[in-house]
Structure formats: structure tokens, C-alpha cells
C-alpha positions as CSV (number, residue, x, y, z in Angstrom):
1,X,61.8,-26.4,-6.7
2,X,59.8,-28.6,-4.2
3,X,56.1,-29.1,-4.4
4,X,54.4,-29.0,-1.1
5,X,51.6,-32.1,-0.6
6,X,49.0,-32.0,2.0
7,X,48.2,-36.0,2.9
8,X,45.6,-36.2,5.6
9,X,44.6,-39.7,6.7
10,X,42.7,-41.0,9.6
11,X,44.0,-44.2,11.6
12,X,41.1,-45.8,13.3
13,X,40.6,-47.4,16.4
14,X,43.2,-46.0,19.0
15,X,45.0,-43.5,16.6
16,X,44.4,-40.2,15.5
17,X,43.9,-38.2,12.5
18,X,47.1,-36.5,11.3
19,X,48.0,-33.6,8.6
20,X,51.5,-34.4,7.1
21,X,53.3,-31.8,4.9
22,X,55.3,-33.8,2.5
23,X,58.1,-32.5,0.1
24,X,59.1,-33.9,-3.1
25,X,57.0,-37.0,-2.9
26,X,53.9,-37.9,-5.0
27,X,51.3,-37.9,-3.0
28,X,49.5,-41.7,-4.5
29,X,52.6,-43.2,-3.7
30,X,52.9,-41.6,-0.4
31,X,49.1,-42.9,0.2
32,X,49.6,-46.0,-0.9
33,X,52.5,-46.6,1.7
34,X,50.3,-45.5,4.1
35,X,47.9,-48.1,3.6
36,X,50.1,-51.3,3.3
37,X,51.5,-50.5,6.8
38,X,49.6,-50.4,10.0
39,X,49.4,-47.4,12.5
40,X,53.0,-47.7,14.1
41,X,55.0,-48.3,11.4
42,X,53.2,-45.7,9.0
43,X,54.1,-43.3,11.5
44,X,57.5,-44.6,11.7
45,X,57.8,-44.4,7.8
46,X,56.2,-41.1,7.7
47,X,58.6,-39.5,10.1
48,X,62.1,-41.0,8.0
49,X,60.8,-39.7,4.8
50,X,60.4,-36.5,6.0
51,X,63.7,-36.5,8.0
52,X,65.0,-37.2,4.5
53,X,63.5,-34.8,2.5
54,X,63.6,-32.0,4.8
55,X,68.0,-32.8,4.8
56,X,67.5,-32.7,1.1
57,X,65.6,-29.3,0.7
58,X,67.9,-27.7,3.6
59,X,65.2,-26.6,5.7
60,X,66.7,-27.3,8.9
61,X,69.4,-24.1,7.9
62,X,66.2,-22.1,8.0
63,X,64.8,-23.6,11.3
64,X,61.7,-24.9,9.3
65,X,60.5,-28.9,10.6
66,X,57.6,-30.6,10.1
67,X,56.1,-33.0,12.4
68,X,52.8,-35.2,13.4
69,X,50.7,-33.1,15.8
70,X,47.3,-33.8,17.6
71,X,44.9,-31.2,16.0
72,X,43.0,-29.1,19.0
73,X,41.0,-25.9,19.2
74,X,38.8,-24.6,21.6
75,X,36.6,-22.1,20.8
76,X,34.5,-19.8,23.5
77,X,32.2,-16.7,24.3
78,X,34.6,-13.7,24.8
79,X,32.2,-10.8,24.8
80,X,28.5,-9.6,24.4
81,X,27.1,-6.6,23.2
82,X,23.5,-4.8,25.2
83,X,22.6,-2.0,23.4
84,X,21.4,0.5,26.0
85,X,20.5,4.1,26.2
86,X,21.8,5.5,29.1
87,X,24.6,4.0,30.7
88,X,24.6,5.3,34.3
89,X,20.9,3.6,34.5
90,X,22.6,0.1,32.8
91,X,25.1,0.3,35.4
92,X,22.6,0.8,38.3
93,X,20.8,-1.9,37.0
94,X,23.8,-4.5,35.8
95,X,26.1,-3.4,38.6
96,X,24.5,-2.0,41.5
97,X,21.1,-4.5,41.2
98,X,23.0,-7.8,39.5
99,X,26.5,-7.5,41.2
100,X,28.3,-7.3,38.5
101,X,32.0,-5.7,38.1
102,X,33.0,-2.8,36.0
103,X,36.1,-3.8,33.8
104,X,36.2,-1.0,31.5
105,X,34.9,2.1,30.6
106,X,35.7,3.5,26.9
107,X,34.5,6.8,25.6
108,X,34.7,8.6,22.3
109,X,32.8,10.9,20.0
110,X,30.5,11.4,23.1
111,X,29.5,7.4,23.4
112,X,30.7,5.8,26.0
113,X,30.9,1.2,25.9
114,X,31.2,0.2,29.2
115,X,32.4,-3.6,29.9
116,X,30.4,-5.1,32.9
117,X,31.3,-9.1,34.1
118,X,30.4,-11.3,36.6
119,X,33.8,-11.8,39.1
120,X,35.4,-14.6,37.9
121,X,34.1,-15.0,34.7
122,X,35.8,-14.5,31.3
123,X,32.9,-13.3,29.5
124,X,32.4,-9.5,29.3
125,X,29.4,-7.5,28.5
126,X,29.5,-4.3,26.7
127,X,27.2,-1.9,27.5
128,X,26.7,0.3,24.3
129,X,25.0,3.0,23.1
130,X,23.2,2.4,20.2
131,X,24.5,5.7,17.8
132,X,28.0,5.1,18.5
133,X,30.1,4.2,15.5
134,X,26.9,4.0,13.3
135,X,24.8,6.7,11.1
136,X,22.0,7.9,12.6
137,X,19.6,6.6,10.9
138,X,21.5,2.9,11.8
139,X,21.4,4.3,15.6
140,X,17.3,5.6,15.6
141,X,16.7,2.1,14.0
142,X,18.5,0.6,17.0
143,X,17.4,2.3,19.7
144,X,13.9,2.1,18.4
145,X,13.7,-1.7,19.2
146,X,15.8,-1.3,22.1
147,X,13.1,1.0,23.8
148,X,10.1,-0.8,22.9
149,X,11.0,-4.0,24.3
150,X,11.7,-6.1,20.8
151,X,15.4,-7.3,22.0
152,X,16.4,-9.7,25.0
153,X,19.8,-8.8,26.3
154,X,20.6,-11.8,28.2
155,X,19.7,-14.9,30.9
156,X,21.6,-14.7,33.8
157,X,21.8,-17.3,36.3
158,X,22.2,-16.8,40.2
159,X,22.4,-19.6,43.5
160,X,19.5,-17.2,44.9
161,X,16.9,-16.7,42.6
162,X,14.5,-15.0,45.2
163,X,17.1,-12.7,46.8
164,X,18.4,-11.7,43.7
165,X,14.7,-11.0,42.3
166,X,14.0,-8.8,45.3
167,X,16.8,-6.5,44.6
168,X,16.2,-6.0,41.1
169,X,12.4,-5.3,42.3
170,X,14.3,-2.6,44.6
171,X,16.3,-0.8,42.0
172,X,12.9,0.0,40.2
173,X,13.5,-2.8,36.9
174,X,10.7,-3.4,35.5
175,X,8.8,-6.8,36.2
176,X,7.5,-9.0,33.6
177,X,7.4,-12.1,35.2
178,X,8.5,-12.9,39.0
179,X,9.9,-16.0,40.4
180,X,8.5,-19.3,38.0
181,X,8.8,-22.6,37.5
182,X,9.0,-23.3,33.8
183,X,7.7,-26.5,31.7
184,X,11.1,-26.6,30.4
185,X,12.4,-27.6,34.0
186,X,13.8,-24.0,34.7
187,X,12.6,-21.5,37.4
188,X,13.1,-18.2,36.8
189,X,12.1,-14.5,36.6
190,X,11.5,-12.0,33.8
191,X,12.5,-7.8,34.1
192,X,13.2,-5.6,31.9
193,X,16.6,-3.2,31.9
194,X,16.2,0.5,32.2
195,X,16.5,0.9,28.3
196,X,13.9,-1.8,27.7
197,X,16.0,-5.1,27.3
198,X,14.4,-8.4,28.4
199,X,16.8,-9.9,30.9
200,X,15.8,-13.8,32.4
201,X,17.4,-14.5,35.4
202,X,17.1,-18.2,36.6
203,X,18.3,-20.3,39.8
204,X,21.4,-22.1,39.2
């Protein structure tokens, strides 16, 4: 029976931090090792002892190894969610007035979540209605703040501010605030989505 230790230990200066999984060896002794030997040989140490011990607990028969590995992970936005009320009037807003492309339209139980993205972006946005897959009371709560104006769906950005304003203007959106500079160093607009979303578009 082997016992499994996790050592972790951080080499400063031009090294990394490393997770070794270590087999049959205490792990104070292991640590002290570590810390009589500098960066290069500790890794050189590291690496025979587990060569060793995973010949000893005949873990290469399985195809099992273990092995110093720089630790990574990159984490980012895959989807949003705008509750809306009508969907045909969110698409002639999001995709007729803001260009955006239709990736996917889903329906069920008489809801329908449509995914809406700007071409050549990852993110989607799904366009939902606010009853679907919730209790009705859950939905009338939802909606409520949707259609008085209590939720902001999203700021969008765009390389023509004034162009892009004027055709959300055209498609009948509601204006809250036209074309601004901001104290903040931004200059944008303000509308509001057919369902009542606040949606803040700003020049890129």
C-alpha cells in the first residue's frame, strides 16, 4: 500500500512553483531535501526519486507517470443572459439595430432563448424569456423588473458611436441619454431595449 503526498514548494527568483505527487516517501524528509539543494538539482533529485518509486509501485504497467508541470488556467466570459419579453422585438433591436449575429435559436415548453454575438467574438448573449424554466411566480418577479427598467442588460462598445446611436434612434429604442462625454473619460450613449433593459453603448 502506497501513501500518496502532495509537496508543493515554491523556488524563487527565476523558477516556478511546482506540485509533486510523491509515493512512499515521508513528506519532512522529502522537504528537507528540497531545501538543502538549490533549484536545479532539487529538480534533478525530485525527478530520480520518483523514477524510483514509480518502478517500485509498477505504475508504468498501468501507464500512470508523474511529472513537474507549469500550472496555467485561463479563465473567460462564455455567455450572458438578457431577460427579455418578446424576442422578435430583442432581435430587431440586438440584431437588426446593433449588428449582431444570430447563433442559435432554442425553443421549448413555448419559450424560445435565442443566442445573439457580435461576429468574431466568443461571447454569446442569450436572449431569454423570463417564465422559461422557472415558476410563475419566479417569472412575474422577473419580468416585473425587466419592464420597469430596474436591470441593465449590457455596455457595448462600437468604432462609430454616432452612426451606431442614429440607428438605434431609427429602430424606435428608447433614448435615455444620447451621445456623452463622461467624467470617467468615456463617451457614450444610453437606450433602453424593447423589454425595458438599460443598454450603454460607448466609442471604442
Amino acid at each position: 500500500m502506497y501513501i500518496t503526498w502532495i509537496i508543493q514548494f515554491t523556488i524563487h527568483a527565476d523558477c516556478w512553483t511546482n506540485t509533486l505527487a510523491v509515493s512512499g516517501q515521508p513528506a519532512s524528509r522529502f522537504a528537507a531535501q528540497l531545501r538543502e539543494q538549490d533549484c536545479d538539482a532539487a529538480a534533478t533529485h525530485a525527478r530520480s526519486i520518483l523514477t524510483r518509486l514509480n518502478k517500485q509501485a509498477g505504475m508504468k504497467k498501468h501507464g500512470q507517470c508523474f511529472s513537474f508541470y507549469r500550472q496555467t488556467m485561463t479563465t473567460t466570459v462564455s455567455s450572458m443572459f438578457i431577460p427579455v419579453h418578446d424576442p422578435d422585438a430583442a432581435l430587431a433591436f440586438y440584431r437588426d439595430a446593433l449588428g449582431l449575429e444570430v447563433r442559435m435559436d432554442v425553443e421549448a415548453d413555448g419559450f424560445r432563448w435565442v443566442t445573439v454575438g457580435t461576429p468574431g467574438q466568443d461571447l454569446g448573449i442569450v436572449l431569454f424569456q423570463p417564465h422559461g424554466g422557472r415558476s410563475q411566480a419566479e417569472g412575474d418577479a422577473l419580468l416585473s423588473l425587466v419592464t420597469q427598467g430596474s436591470l441593465q442588460a449590457a455596455i457595448f462598445s462600437t468604432d462609430d458611436l454616432d452612426g451606431t446611436f442614429e440607428k438605434v434612434r431609427a429602430s424606435g429604442a428608447e433614448i435615455l441619454q444620447e451621445p456623452a462625454a463622461q467624467p470617467w473619460g468615456a463617451r457614450d450613449c444610453a437606450v433602453r431595449d424593447p423589454s425595458g433593459n438599460l443598454v450603454r453603448i460607448a466609442q471604442a
